[in-house]
C-alpha positions as CSV (number, residue, x, y, z in Angstrom):
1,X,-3.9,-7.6,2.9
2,X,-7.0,-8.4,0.6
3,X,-6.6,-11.7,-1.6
4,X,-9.3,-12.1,-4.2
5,X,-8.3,-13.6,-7.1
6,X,-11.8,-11.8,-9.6
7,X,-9.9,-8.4,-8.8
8,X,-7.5,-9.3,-11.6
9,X,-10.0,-8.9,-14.4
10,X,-10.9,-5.4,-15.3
11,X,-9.4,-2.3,-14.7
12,X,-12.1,-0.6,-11.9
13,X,-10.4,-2.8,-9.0
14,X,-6.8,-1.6,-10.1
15,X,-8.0,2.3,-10.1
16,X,-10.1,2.1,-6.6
17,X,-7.1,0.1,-5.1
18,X,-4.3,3.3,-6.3
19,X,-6.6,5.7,-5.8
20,X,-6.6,4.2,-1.6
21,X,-3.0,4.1,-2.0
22,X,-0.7,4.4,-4.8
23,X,1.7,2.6,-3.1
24,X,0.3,-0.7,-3.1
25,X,2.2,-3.7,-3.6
26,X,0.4,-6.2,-5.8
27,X,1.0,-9.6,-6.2
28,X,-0.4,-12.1,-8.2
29,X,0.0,-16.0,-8.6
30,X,0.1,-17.7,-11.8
31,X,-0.7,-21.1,-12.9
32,X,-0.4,-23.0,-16.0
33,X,-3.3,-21.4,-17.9
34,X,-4.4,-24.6,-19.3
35,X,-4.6,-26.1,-15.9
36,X,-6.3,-22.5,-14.7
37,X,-9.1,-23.0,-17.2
38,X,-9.7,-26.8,-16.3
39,X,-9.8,-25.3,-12.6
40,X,-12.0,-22.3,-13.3
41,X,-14.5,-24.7,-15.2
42,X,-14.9,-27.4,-12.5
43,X,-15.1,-23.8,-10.1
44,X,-18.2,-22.8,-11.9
45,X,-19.6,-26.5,-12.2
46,X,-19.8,-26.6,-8.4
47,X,-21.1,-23.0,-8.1
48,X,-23.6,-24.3,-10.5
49,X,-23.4,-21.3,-12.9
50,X,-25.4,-20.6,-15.8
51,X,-22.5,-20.6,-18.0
52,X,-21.8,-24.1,-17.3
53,X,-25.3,-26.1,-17.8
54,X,-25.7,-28.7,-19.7
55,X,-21.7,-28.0,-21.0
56,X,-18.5,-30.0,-20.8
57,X,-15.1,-28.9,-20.2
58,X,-14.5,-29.2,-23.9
59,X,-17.2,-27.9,-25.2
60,X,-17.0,-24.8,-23.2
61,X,-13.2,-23.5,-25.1
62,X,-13.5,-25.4,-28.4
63,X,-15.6,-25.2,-31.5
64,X,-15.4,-27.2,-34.3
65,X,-14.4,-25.7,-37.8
66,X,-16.2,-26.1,-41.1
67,X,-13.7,-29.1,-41.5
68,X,-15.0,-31.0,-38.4
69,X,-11.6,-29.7,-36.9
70,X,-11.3,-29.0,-33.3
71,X,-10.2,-25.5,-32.6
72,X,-10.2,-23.0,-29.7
73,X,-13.3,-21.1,-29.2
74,X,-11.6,-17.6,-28.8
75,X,-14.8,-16.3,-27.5
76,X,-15.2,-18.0,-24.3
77,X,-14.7,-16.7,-21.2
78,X,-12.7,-19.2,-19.7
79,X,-10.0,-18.4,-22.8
80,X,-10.3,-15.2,-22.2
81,X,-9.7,-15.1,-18.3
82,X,-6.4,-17.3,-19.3
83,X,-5.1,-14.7,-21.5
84,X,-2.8,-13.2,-18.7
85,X,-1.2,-10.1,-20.6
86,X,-3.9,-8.6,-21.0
87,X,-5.0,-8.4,-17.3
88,X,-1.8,-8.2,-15.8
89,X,-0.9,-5.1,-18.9
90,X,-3.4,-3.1,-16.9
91,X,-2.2,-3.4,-13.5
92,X,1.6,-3.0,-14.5
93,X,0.3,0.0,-16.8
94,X,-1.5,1.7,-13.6
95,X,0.9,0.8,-10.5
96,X,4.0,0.4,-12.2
97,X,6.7,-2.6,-13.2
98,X,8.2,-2.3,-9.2
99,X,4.6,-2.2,-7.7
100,X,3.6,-5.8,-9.6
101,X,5.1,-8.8,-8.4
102,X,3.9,-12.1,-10.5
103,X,5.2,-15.5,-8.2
104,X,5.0,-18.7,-10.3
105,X,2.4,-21.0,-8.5
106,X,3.7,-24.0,-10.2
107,X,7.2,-23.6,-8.4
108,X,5.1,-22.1,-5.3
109,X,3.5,-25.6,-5.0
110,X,6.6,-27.5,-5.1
111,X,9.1,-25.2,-3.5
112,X,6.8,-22.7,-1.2
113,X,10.2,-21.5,0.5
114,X,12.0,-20.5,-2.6
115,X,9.3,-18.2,-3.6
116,X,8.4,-16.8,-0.7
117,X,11.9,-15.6,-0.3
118,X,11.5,-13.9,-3.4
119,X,8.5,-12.4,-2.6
120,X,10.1,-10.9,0.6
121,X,12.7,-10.0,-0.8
122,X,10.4,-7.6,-3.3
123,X,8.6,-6.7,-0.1
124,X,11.7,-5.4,1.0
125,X,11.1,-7.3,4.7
126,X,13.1,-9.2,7.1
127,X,13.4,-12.6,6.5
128,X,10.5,-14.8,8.2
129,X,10.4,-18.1,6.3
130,X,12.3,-20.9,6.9
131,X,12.4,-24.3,5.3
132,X,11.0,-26.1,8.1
133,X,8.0,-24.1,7.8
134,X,6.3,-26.1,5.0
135,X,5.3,-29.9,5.3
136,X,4.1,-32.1,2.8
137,X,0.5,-33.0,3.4
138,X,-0.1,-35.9,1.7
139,X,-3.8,-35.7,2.1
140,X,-3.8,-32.7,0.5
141,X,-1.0,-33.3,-1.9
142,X,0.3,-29.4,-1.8
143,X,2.9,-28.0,1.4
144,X,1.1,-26.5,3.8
145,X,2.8,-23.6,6.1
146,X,3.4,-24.5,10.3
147,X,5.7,-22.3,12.3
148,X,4.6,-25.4,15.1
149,X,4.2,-28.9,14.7
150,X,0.8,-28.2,16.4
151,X,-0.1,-25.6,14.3
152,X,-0.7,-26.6,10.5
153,X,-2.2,-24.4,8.1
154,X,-3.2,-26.0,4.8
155,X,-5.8,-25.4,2.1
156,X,-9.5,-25.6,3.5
157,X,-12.2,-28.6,2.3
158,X,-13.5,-27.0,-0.5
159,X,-10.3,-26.0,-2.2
160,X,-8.5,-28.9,-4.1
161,X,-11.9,-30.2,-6.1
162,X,-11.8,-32.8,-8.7
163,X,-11.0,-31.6,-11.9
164,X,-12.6,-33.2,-15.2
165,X,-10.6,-35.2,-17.5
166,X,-9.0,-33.4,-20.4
167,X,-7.6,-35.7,-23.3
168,X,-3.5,-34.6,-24.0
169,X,-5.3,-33.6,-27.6
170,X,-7.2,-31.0,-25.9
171,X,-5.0,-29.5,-23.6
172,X,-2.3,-29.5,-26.2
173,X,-4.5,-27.3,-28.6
174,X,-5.3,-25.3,-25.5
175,X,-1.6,-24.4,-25.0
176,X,-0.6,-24.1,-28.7
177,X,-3.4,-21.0,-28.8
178,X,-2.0,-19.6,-25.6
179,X,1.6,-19.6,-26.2
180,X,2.1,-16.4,-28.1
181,X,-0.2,-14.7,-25.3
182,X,2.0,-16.5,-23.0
183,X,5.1,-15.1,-24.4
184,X,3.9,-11.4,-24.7
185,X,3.1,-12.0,-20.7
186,X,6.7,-13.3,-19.5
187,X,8.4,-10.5,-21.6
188,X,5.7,-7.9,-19.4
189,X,6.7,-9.2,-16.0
190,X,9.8,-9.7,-16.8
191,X,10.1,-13.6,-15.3
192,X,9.9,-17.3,-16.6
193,X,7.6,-19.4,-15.6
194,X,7.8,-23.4,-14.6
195,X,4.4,-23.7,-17.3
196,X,5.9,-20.9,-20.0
């Protein structure tokens, strides 16, 4: 198993990965896109990358118009990274609908037993996970997994960073631009989605 979440964008990863084996399972776990981008912007702050310098959240996925209007700046990367049809099209489009399996991380987060029945249930494995295998960590704030009560697995230190605070304005212009996307990506995988 390989988990690295950059092999979603572009289509070389997909090709090397069926040309290994074509008979790859893939799943992928997705997030509110608006929350995604917040994430993948406070991600690059702490990398300190270039894209970032001197930038603010907003500043980074909104222009403003000839009006002084706010709008969505369609060219930046963060957008486009959100735009989930059109990275999941080309995995579906070289592995195949029943090789693709999309899990809903916002249910994941709040029911991590429902969907990982689910997900071996498209695995086509015996069953493994059982309620009592997620506990609440309220350090944390997510489930993490323990098949003991001596044995708790949850998210290392430097996941779960601060995130920057986005105005409801913001984020709401954010997920009026995404929806049609959005829609065009449930009808793809064929599933609804807590965020969709």
């Amino acid at each position: 198993m390989e988990k690295t979440p950059g092999y979603f964008y572009g289509n070389t990863t997909a090709l090397r990965i069926k040309q290994m084996n074509e008979n790859t399972k893939i799943i992928m776990i997705f997030k509110d896109p608006v929350e995604v981008a917040i994430s993948i912007y406070a991600m690059w702050k702490a990398h300190k990358r270039p894209e970032v310098d001197g930038k603010n959240f907003v500043g980074m996925v909104t222009v403003t118009d000839e009006n002084g209007k706010l709008k969505v700046n369609e060219s930046s990367k963060i957008i486009q990274l959100c735009k989930y049809v059109l990275h999941a099209k080309t995995w579906i489009d070289i592995f195949g609908k029943k090789q693709v399996y999309a899990i809903d991380g916002s249910s994941f987060e709040v029911h991590p037993f429902k969907e990982l029945k689910l997900l071996e249930n498209f695995l086509n494995i015996k069953d493994f996970f059982r309620n009592d295998h997620f506990t609440f960590s309220k350090t944390k704030k997510k489930f993490c997994f323990s098949e003991t009560s001596n044995d708790v697995q949850c998210l290392p230190p430097s996941k779960g960073r601060d995130h920057p605070n986005v105005s409801e304005e913001v984020k709401s212009l954010l997920k009026d631009y995404l929806k049609p996307f959005n829609e065009r990506f449930v009808n793809l995988v064929n599933r609804t989605f807590v965020w969709s």
